[in-house]
C-alpha positions as CSV (number, residue, x, y, z in Angstrom):
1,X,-65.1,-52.5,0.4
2,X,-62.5,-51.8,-2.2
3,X,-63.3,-49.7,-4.9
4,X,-62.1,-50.6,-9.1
5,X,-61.1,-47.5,-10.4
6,X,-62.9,-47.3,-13.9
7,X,-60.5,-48.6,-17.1
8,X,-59.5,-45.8,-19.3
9,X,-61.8,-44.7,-22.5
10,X,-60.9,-42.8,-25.7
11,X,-61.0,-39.1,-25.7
12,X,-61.2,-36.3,-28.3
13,X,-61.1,-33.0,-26.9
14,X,-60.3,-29.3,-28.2
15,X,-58.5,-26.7,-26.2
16,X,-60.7,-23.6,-26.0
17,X,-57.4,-21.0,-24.7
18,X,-54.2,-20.4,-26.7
19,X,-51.5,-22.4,-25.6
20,X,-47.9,-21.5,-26.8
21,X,-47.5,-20.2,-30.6
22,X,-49.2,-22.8,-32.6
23,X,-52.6,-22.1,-32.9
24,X,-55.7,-21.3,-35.2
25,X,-56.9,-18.0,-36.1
26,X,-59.3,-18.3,-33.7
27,X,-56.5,-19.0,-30.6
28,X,-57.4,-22.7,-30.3
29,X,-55.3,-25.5,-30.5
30,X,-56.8,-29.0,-31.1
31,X,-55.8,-32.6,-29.8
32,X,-56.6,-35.7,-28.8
33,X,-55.7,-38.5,-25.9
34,X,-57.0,-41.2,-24.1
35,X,-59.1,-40.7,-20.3
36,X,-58.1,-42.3,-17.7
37,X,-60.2,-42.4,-14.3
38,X,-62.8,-41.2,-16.0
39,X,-65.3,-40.1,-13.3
40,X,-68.3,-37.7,-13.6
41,X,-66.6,-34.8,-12.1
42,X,-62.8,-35.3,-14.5
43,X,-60.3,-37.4,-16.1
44,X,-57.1,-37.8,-16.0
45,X,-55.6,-37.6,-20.2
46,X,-52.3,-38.7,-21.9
47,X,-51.7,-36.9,-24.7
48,X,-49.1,-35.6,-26.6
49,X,-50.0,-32.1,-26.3
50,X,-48.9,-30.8,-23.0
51,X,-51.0,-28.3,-20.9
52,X,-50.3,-26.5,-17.4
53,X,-52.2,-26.0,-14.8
54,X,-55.6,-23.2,-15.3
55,X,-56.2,-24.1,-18.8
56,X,-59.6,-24.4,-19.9
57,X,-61.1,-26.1,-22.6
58,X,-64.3,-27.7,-24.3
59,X,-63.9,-31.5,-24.6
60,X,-65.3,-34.6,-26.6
61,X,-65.5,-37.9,-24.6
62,X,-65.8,-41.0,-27.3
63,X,-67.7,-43.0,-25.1
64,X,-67.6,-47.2,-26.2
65,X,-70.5,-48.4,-27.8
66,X,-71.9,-44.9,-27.7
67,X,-72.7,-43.3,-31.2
68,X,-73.4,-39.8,-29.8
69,X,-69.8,-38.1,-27.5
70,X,-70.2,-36.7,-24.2
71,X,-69.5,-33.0,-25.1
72,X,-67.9,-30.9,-22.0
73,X,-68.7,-27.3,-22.6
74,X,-65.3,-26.2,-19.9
75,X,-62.9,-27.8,-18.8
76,X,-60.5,-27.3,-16.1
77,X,-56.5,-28.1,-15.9
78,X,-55.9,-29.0,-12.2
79,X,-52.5,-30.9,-12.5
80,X,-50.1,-31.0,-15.4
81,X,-47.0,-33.1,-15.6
82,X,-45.5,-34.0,-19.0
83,X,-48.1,-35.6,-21.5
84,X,-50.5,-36.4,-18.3
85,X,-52.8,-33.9,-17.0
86,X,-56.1,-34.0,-14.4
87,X,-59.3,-32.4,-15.4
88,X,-61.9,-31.2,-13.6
89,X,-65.4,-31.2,-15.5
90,X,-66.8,-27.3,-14.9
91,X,-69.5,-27.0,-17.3
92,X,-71.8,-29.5,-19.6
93,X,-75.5,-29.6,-20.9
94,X,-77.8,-31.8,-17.9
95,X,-78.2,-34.4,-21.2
96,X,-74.7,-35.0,-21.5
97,X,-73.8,-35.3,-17.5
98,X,-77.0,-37.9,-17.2
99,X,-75.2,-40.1,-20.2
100,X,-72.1,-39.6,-18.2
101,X,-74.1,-40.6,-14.8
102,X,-74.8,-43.8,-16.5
103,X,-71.5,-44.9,-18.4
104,X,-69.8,-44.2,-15.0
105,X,-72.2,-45.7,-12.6
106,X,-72.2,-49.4,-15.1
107,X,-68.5,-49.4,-14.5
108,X,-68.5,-49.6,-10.6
């Protein structure tokens, strides 16, 4: 059996290290992109902020027909080329993973 990979969703997210000189006082840089593959472990993002490989950061999923985003607490960089990068999903509340249990698993 042949498995769809899952269409890609809007994404917020906001880059929790400090990544090259523009930044906020507080070392963050900000962004947003669209998810691709979103699964419950990661994403693949396009965005026009580039990132390499190790980054972490906390990230905002904008899920469709969902008032309330998916909030990832950390955020891993796994691959990086040009304005696509992988993430892994390290860290989230258990609320937010079961929302993102269900969106996933009424996509398959």
């Amino acid at each position: 059996m042949e498995r769809r990979k899952p269409q890609g969703f809007p994404v917020r997210w906001l880059i929790s290290s400090l990544i090259g000189p523009i930044a906020f006082e507080d070392g963050r840089i900000s962004g947003s992109g669209v998810a691709r593959d979103l699964a419950v472990g990661g994403c693949t993002v396009v965005s026009d902020t580039r990132v390499s490989p190790g980054v972490q950061m906390e990230l905002r999923l904008y899920l469709p027909e969902e008032v309330m985003p998916v909030d990832v607490d950390r955020a891993v960089v796994r691959r990086a080329k040009g304005r696509k990068f992988r993430l892994e999903f390290i860290t989230m509340q258990s609320e937010a993973q079961e929302r993102l249990h269900r969106f996933v698993g009424t996509r398959d």
